[in-house]
N, CA, C and O atoms as CSV, one atom per row, in Angstrom:
chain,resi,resn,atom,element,x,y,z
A,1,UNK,N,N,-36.249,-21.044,-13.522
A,1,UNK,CA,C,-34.827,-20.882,-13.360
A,1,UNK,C,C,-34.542,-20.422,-11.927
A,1,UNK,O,O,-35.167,-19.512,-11.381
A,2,UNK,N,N,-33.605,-21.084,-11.391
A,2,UNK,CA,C,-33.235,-20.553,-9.968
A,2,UNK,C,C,-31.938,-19.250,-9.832
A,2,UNK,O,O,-30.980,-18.858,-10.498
A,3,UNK,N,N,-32.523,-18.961,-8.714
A,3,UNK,CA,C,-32.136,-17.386,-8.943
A,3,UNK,C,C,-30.826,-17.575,-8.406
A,3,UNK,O,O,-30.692,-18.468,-7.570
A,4,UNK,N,N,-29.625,-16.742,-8.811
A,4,UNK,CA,C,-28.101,-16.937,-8.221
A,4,UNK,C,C,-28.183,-16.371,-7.092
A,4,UNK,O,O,-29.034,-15.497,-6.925
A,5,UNK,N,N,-27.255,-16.772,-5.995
A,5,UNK,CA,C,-26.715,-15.547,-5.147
A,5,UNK,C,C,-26.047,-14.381,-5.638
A,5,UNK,O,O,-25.421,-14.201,-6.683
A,6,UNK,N,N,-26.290,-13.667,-4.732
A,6,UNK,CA,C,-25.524,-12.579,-5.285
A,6,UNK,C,C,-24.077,-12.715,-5.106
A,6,UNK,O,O,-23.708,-13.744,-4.539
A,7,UNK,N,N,-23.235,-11.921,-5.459
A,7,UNK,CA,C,-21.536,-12.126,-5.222
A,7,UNK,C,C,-20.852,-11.056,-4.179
A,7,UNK,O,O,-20.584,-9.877,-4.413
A,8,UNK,N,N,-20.703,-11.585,-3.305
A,8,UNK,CA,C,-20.321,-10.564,-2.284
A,8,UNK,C,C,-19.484,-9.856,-2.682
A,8,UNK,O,O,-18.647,-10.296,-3.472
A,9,UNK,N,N,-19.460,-8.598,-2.271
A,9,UNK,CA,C,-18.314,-7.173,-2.963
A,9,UNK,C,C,-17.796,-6.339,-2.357
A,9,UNK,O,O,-18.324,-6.045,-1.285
A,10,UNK,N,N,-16.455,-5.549,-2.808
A,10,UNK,CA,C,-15.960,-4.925,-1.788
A,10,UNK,C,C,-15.916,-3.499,-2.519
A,10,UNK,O,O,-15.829,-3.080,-3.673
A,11,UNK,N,N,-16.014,-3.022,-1.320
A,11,UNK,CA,C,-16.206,-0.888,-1.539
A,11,UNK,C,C,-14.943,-0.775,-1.342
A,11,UNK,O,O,-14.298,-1.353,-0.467
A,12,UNK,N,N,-14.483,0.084,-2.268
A,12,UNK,CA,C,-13.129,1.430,-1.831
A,12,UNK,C,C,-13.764,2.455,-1.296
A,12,UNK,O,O,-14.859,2.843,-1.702
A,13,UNK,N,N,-13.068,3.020,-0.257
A,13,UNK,CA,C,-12.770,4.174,0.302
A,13,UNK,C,C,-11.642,5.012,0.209
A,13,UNK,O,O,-10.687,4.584,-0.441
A,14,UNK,N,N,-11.566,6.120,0.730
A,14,UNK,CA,C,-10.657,7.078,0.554
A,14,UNK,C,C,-10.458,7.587,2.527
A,14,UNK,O,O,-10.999,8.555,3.061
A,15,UNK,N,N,-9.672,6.718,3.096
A,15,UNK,CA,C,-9.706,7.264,4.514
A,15,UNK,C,C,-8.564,8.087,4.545
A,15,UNK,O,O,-7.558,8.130,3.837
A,16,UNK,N,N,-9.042,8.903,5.785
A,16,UNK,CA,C,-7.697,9.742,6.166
A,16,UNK,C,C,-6.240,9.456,6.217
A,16,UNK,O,O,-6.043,8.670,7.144
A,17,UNK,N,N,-5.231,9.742,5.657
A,17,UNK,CA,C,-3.616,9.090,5.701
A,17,UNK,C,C,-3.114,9.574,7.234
A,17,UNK,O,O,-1.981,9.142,7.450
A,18,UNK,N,N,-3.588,10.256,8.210
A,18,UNK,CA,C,-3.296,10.522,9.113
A,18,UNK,C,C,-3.875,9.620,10.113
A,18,UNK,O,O,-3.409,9.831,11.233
A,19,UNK,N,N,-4.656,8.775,10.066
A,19,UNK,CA,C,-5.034,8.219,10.714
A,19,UNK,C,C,-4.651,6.631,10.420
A,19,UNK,O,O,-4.530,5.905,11.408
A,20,UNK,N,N,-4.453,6.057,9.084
A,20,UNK,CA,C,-3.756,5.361,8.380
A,20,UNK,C,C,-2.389,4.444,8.752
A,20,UNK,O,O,-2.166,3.258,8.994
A,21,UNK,N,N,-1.411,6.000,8.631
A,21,UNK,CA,C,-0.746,5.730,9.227
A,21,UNK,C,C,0.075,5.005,10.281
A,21,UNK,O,O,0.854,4.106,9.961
A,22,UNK,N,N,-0.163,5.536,11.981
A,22,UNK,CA,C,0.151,4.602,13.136
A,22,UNK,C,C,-0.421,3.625,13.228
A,22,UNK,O,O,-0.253,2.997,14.273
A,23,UNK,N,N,-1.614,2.901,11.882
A,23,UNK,CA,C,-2.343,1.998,12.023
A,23,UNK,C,C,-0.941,0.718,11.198
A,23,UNK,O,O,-0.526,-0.372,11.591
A,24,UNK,N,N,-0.710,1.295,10.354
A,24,UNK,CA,C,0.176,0.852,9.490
A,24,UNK,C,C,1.787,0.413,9.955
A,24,UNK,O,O,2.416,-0.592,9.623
A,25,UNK,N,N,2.222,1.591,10.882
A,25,UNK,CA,C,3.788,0.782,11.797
A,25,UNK,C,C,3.694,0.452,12.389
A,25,UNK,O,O,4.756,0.247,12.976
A,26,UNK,N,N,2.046,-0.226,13.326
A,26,UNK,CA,C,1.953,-0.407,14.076
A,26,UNK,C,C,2.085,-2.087,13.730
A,26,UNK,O,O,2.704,-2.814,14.508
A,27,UNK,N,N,1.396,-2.666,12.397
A,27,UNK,CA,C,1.234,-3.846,11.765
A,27,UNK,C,C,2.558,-4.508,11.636
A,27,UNK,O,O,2.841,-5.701,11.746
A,28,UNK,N,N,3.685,-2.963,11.249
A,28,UNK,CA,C,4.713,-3.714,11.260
A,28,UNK,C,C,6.022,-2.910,9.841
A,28,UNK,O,O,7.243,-2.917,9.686
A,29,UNK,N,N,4.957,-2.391,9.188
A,29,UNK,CA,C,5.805,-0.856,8.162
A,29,UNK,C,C,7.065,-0.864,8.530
A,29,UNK,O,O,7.207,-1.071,9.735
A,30,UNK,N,N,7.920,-0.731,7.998
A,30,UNK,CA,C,9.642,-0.538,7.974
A,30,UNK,C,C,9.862,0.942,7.289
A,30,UNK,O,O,10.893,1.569,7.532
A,31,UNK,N,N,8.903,1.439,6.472
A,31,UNK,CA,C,9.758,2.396,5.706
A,31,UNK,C,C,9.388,3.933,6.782
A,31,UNK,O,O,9.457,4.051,8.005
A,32,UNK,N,N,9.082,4.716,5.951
A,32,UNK,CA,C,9.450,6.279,6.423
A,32,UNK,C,C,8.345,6.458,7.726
A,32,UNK,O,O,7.222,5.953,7.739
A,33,UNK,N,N,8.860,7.194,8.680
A,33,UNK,CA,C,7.991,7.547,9.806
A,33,UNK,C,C,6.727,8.333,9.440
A,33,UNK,O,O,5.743,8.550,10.147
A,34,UNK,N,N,6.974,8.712,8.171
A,34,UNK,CA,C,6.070,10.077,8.298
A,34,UNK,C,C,4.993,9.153,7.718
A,34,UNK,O,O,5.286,8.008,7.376
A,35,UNK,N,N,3.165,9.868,7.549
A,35,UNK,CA,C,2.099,9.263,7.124
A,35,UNK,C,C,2.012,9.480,5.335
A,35,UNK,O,O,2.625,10.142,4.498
A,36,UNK,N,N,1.196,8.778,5.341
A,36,UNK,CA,C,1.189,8.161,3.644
A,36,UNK,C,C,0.650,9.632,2.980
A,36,UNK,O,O,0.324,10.505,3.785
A,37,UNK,N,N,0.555,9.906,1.597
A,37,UNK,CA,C,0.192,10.548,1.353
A,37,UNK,C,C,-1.144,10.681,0.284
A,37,UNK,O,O,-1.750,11.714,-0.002
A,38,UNK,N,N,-1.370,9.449,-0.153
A,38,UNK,CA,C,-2.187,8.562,-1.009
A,38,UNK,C,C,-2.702,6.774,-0.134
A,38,UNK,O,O,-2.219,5.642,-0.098
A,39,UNK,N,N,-3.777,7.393,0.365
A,39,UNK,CA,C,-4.129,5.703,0.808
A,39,UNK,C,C,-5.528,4.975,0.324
A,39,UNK,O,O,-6.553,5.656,0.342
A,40,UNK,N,N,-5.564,4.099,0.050
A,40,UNK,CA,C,-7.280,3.255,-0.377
A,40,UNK,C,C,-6.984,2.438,0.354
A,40,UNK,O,O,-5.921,1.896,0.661
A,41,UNK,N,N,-8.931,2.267,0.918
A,41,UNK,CA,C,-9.089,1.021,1.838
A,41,UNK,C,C,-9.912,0.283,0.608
A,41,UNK,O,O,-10.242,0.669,-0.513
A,42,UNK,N,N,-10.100,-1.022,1.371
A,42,UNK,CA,C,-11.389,-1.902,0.757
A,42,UNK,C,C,-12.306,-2.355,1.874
A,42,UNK,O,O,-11.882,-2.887,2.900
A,43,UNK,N,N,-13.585,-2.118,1.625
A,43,UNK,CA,C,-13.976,-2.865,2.921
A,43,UNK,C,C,-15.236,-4.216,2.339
A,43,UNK,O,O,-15.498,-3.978,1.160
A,44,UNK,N,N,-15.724,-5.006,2.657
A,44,UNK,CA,C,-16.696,-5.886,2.054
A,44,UNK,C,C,-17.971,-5.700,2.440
A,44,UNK,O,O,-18.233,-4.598,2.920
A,45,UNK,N,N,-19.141,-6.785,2.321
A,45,UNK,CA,C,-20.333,-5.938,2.813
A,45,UNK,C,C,-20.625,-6.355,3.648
A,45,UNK,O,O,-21.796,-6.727,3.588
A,46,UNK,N,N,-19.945,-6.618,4.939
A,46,UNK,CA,C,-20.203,-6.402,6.409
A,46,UNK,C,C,-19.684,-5.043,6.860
A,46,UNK,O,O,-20.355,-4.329,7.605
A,47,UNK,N,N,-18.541,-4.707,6.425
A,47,UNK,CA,C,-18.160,-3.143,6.896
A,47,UNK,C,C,-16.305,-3.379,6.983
A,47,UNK,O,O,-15.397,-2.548,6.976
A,48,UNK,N,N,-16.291,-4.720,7.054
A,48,UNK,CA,C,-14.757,-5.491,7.546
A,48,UNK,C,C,-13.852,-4.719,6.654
A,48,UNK,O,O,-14.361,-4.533,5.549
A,49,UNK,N,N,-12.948,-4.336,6.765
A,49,UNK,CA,C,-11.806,-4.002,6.008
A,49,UNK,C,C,-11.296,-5.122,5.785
A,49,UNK,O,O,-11.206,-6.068,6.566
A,50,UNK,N,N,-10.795,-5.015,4.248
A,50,UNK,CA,C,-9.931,-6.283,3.774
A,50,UNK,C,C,-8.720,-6.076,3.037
A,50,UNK,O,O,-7.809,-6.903,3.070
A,51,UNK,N,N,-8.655,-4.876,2.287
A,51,UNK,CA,C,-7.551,-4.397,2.101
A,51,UNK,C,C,-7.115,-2.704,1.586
A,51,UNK,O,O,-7.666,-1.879,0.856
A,52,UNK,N,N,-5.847,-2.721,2.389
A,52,UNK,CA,C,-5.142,-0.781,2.618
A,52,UNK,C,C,-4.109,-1.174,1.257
A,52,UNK,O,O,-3.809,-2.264,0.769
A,53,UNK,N,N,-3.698,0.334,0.873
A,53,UNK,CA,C,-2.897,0.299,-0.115
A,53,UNK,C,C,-2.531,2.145,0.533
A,53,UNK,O,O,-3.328,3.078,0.630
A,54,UNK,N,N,-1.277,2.111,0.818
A,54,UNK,CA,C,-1.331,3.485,1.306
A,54,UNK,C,C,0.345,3.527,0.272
A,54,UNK,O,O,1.134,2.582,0.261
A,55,UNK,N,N,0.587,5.073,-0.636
A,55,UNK,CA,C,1.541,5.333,-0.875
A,55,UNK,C,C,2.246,6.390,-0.403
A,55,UNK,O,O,1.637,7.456,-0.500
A,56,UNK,N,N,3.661,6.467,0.224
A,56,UNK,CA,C,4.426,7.498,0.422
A,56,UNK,C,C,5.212,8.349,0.091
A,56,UNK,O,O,6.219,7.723,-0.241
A,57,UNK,N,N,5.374,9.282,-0.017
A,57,UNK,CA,C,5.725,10.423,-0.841
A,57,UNK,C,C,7.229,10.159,-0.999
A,57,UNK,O,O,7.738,10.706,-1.977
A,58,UNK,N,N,8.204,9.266,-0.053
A,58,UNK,CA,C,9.337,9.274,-0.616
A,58,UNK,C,C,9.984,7.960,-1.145
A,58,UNK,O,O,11.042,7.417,-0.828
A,59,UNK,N,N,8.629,7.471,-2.418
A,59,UNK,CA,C,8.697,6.015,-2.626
A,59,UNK,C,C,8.086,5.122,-2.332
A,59,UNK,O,O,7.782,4.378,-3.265
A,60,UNK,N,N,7.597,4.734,-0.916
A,60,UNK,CA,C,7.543,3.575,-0.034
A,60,UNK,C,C,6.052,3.158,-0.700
A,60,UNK,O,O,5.466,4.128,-1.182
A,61,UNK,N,N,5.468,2.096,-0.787
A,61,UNK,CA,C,3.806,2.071,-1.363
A,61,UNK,C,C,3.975,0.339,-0.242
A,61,UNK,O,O,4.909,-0.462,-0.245
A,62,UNK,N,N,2.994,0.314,0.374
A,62,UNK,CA,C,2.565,-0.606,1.066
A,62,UNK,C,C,1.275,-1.146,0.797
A,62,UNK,O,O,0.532,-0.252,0.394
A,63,UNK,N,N,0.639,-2.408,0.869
A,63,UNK,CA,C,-0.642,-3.072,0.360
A,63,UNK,C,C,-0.737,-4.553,1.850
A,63,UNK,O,O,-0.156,-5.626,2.016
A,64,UNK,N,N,-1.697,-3.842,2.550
A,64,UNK,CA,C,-2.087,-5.406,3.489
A,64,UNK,C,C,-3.364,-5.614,3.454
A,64,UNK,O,O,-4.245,-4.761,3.553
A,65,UNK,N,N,-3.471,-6.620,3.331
A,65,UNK,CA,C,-4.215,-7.688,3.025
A,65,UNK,C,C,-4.869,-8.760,4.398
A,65,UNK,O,O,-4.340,-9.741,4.919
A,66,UNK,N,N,-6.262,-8.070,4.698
A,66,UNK,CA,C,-7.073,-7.995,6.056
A,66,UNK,C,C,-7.766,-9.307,5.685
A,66,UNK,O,O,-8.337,-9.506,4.613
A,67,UNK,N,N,-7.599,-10.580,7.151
A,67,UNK,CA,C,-8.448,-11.964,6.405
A,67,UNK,C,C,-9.189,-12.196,7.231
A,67,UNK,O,O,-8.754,-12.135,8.381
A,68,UNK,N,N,-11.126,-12.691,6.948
A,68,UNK,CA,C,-11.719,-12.768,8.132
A,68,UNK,C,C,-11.187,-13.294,9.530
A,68,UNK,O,O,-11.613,-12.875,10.606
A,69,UNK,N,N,-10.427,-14.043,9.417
A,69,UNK,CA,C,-9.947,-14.803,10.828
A,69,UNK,C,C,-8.912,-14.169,11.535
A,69,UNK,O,O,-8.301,-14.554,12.532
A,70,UNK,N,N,-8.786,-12.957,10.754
A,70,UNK,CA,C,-7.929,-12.157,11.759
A,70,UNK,C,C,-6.651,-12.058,11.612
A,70,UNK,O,O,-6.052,-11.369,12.438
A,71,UNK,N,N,-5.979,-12.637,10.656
A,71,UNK,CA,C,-4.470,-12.722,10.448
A,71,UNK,C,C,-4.327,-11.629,8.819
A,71,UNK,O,O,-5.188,-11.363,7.980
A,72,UNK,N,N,-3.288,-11.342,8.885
A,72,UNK,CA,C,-3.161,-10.695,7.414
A,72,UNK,C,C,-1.834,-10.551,7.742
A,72,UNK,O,O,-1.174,-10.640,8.777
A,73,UNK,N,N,-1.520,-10.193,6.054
A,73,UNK,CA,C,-0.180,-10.298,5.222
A,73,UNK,C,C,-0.080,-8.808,5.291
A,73,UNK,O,O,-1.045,-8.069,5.485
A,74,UNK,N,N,1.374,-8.352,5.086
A,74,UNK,CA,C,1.502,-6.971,4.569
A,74,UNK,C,C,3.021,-6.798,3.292
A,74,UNK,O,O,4.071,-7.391,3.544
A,75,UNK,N,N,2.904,-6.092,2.245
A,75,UNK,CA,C,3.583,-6.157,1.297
A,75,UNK,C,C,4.694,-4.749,1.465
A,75,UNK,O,O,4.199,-3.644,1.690
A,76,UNK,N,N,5.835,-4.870,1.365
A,76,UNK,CA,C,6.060,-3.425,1.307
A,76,UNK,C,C,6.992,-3.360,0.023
A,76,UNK,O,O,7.207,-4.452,-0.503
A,77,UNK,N,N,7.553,-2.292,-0.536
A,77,UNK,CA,C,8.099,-1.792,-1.550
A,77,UNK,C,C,8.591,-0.405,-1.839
A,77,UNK,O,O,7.855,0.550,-1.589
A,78,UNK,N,N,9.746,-0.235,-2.331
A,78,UNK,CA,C,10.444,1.293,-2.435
A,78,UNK,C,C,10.558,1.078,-3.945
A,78,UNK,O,O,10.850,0.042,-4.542
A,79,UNK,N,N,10.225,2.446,-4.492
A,79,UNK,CA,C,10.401,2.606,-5.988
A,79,UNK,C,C,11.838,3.595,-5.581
A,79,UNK,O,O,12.017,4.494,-4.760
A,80,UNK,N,N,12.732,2.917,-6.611
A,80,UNK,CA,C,14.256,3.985,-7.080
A,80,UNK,C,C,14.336,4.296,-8.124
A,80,UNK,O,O,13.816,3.591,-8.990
A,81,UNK,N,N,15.038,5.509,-8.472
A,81,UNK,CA,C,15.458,5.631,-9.746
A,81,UNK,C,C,16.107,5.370,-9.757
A,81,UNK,O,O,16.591,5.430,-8.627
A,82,UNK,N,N,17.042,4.771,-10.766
A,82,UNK,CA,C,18.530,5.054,-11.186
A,82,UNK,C,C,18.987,5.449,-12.419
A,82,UNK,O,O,18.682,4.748,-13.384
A,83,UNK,N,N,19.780,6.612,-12.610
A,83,UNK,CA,C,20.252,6.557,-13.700
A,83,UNK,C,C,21.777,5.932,-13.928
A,83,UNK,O,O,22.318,5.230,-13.073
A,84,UNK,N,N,22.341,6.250,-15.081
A,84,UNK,CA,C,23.556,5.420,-15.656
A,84,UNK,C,C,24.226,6.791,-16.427
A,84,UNK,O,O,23.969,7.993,-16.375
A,85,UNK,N,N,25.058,6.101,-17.045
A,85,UNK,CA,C,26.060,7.160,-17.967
A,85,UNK,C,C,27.002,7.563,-16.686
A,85,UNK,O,O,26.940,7.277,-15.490
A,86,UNK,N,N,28.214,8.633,-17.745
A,86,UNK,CA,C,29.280,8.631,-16.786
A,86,UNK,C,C,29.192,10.471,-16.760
A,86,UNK,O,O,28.311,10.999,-17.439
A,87,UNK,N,N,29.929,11.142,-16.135
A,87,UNK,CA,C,29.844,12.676,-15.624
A,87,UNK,C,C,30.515,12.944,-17.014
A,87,UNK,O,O,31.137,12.106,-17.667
A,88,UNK,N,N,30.291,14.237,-17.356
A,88,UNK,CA,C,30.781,14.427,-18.574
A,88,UNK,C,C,32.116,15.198,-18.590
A,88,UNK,O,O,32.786,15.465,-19.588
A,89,UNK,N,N,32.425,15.557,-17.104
A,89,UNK,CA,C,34.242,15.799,-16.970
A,89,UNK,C,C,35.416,14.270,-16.961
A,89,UNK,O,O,36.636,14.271,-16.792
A,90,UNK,N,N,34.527,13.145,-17.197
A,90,UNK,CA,C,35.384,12.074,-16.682
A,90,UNK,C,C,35.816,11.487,-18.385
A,90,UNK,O,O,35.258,11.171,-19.435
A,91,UNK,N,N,36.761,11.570,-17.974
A,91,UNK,CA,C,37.304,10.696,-19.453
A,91,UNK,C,C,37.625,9.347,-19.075
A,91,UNK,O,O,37.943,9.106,-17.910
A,92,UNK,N,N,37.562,8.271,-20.117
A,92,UNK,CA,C,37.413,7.005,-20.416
A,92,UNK,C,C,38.699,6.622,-20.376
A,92,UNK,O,O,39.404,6.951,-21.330
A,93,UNK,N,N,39.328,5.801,-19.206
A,93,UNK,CA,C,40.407,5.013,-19.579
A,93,UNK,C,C,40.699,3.844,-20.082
A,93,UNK,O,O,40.399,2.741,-19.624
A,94,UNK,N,N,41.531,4.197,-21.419
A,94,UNK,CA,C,41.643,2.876,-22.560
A,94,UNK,C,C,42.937,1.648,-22.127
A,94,UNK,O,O,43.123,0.667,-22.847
């Protein structure tokens, strides 16, 4: 029986969000100035980074996506709450 290759794989890390960061508005980030407060890298088994996922404390969660040839995508996103219902001094006009 012939033996498979193996399947190339990627490591998470846990890098610094301070360093993260100016790496991140620099790509192109829109949301908050300040640095992430939750970030994961991925890297493969050359050492290459392939993909960040950094989240920010007031919402913002970003994910880019590193491609050998040098180009990459970046995703961004704000979580909101909203609630509904009306103030409970307001009465309903019929």
């Amino acid at each position: 029986m012939a033996r498979q290759a193996r399947r190339p794989r990627w490591r998470t890390i846990r890098p610094d969000p301070a360093q993260i960061g100016p790496i991140l508005r620099e790509l192109g980030f829109v949301g908050a100035a300040a640095d992430p407060c939750r970030v994961s890298a991925s890297h493969d088994d050359t050492g290459r980074w392939r993909r960040i996922h950094a989240h920010y404390p007031d919402g913002w969660s970003c994910v880019v996506n590193l491609r050998a040839d040098g180009s990459y995508s970046m995703s961004q996103s704000l979580r909101m709450q909203v609630r509904g219902g009306r103030k409970p001094d307001q009465q309903v006009a019929r």
